[in-house]
C-alpha positions as a LaTeX table, in Angstrom:
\begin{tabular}{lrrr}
\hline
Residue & $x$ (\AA) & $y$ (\AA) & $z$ (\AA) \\
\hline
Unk1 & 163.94 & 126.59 & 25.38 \\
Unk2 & 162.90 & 124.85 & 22.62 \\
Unk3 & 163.43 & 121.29 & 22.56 \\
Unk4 & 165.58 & 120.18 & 19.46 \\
Unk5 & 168.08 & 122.97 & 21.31 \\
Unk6 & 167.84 & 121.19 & 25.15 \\
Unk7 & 168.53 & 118.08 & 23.07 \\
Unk8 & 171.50 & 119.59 & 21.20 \\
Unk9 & 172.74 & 121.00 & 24.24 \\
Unk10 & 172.50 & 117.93 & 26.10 \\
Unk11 & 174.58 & 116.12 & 23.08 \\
Unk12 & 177.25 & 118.67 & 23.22 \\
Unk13 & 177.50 & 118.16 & 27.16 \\
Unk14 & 177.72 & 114.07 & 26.19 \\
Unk15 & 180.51 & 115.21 & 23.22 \\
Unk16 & 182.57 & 116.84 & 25.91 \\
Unk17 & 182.65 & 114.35 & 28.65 \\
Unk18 & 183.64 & 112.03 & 25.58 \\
Unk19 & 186.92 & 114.45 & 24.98 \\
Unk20 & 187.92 & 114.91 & 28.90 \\
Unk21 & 188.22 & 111.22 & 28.97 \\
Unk22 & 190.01 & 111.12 & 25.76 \\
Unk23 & 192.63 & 113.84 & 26.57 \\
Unk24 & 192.71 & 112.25 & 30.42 \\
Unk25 & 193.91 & 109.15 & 28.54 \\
Unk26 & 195.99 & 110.49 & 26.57 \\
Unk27 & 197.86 & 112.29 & 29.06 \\
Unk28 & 198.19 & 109.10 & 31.26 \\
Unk29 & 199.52 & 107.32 & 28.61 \\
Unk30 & 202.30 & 110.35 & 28.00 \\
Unk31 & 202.92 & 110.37 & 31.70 \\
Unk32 & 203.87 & 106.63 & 31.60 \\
Unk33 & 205.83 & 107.26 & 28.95 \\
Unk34 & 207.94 & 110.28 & 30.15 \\
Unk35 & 208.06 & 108.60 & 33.95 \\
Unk36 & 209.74 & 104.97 & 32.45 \\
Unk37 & 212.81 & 107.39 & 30.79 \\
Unk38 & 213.57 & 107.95 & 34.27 \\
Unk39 & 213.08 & 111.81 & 34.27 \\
Unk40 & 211.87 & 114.35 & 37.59 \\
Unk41 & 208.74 & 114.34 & 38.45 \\
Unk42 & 208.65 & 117.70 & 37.11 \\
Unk43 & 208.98 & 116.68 & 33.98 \\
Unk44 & 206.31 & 114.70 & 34.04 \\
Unk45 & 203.63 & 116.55 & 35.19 \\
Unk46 & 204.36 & 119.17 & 32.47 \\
Unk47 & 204.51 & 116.39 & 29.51 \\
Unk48 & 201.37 & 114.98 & 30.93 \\
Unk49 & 199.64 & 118.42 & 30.63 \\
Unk50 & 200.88 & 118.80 & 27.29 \\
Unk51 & 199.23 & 115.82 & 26.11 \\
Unk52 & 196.34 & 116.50 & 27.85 \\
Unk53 & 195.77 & 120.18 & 26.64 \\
Unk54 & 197.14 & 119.08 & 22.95 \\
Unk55 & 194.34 & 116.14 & 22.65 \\
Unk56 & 191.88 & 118.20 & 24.04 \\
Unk57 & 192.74 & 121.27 & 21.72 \\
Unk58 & 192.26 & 118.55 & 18.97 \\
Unk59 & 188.86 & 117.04 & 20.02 \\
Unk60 & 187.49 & 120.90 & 20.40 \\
Unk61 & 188.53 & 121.62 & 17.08 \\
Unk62 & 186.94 & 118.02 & 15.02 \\
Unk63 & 183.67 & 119.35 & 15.13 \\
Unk64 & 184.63 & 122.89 & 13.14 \\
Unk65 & 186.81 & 120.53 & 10.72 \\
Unk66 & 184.35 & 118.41 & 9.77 \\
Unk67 & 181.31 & 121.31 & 9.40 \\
Unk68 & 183.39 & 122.87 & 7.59 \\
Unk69 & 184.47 & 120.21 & 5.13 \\
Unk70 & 180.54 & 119.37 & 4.81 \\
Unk71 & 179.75 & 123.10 & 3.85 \\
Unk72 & 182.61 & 122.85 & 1.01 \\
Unk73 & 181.19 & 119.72 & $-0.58$ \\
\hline
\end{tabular}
């Protein structure tokens, strides 16, 4: 493998991490928000996942955006 891709794959791995922690965060932080309206625990969970998934859907998709905007300028 040559080693400009290693290091780009290594960057990408890096990029990810980056986004779990993100989303984790962000999912925490919706979590404690859905828990303190007094709601089942349900409810929580599920919100908490949404957040999570919806950050992470975000993070995955910067990268595209911004290439993207680059190519059109």
């Amino acid at each position: 493998m040559p080693e400009s891709t290693a290091r780009s794959g290594h960057t990408w791995q890096l990029w990810l991490a980056l986004y779990v922690a993100c989303s984790m965060v962000v999912g925490l932080f919706v979590s404690l928000l859905v828990l303190r309206s007094g709601v089942d625990t349900t409810d929580v969970v599920l919100a908490g996942g949404g957040g999570f998934a919806t950050s992470f859907a975000l993070c995955l998709a910067l990268p595209a955006a911004v290439r993207e905007l680059k190519r059109q300028s």
